[in-house]
N, C-alpha and C positions, 0 to 999 in steps of 0.2 A: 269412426266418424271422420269426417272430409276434415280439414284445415280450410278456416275459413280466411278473408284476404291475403295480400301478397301473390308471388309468382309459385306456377306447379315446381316441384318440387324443393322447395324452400329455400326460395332465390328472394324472396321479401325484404325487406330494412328493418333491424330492432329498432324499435321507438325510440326516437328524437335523431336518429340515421340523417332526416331530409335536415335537420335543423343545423347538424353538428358540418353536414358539407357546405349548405350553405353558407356558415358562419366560416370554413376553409374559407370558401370561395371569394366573400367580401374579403378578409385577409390577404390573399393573394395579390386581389386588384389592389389595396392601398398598400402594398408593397410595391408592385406592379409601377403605381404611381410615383410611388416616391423615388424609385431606381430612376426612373423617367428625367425628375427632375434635377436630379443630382447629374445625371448623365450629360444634360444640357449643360450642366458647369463645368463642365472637362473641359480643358482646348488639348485637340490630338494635333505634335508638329511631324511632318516630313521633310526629307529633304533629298532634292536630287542632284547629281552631275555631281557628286562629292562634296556636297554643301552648296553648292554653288547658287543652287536655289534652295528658298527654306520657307515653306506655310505653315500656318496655321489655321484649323479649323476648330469649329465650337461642337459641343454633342448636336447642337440641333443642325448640326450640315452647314452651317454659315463661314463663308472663308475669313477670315479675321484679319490676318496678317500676310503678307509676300516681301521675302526677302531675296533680295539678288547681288550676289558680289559681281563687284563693278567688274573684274575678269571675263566673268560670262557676259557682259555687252561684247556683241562684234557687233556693228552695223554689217558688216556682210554678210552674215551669220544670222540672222535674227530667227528662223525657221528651228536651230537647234535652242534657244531662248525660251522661245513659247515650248516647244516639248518639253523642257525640264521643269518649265509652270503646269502641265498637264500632268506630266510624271508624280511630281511632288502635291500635288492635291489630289489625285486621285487615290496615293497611298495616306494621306490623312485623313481620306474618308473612309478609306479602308480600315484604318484603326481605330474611324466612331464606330465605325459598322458591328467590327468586334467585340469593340465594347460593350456592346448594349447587348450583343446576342448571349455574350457571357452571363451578363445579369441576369436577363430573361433564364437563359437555362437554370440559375442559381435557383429560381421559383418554379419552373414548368420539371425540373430534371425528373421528380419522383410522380412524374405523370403519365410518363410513359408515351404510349402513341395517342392519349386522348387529348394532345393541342396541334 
């Protein structure tokens, strides 16, 4: 006799299968969430030209703080000033960025290629 529902040759779900990934799945996401929120309470600082500049950014990408010792003022100079402010925030976002893609992985790692 045939095998009735499921896939040919017995690639089907045991019973309560859809229910148990689903109930994964909500799990995931209010982790998902709460990594979210906690993340946004991080401040990631950088700092470049050897301290000379120093930010601060928030998990949600928000710059916070800019610090600058008064040495790195040149008025005639001002071009290497702004670099070390672009230098110095770009690697604090680099360190939210990180951040959060760690978390994530902590929840998607055993999922393999399906996210």
């Amino acid at each position: 006799m045939a095998k009735r529902g499921g896939f040919p040759g017995g690639m089907g779900m045991m019973p309560g299968g859809m229910n148990n990934l689903m109930k994964q799945a909500q799990r995931m996401q209010r982790q998902m969430e709460e990594n979210a929120k906690e993340l946004e309470t991080k401040e990631f600082t950088a700092a470049a030209g050897g301290g000379a500049v120093e930010v601060t950014v928030t998990g949600k990408k928000e710059l916070k703080s800019v610090k600058i010792s008064p040495e790195a003022v040149d008025p005639e100079d001002v071009e290497t000033l702004e670099d070390l402010v672009v230098a110095a925030v770009n690697e604090a976002l680099k360190q939210a960025d990180e951040a959060s893609s760690a978390a994530m992985g902590k929840l998607t790692g055993g999922l393999g290629g399906l996210m």
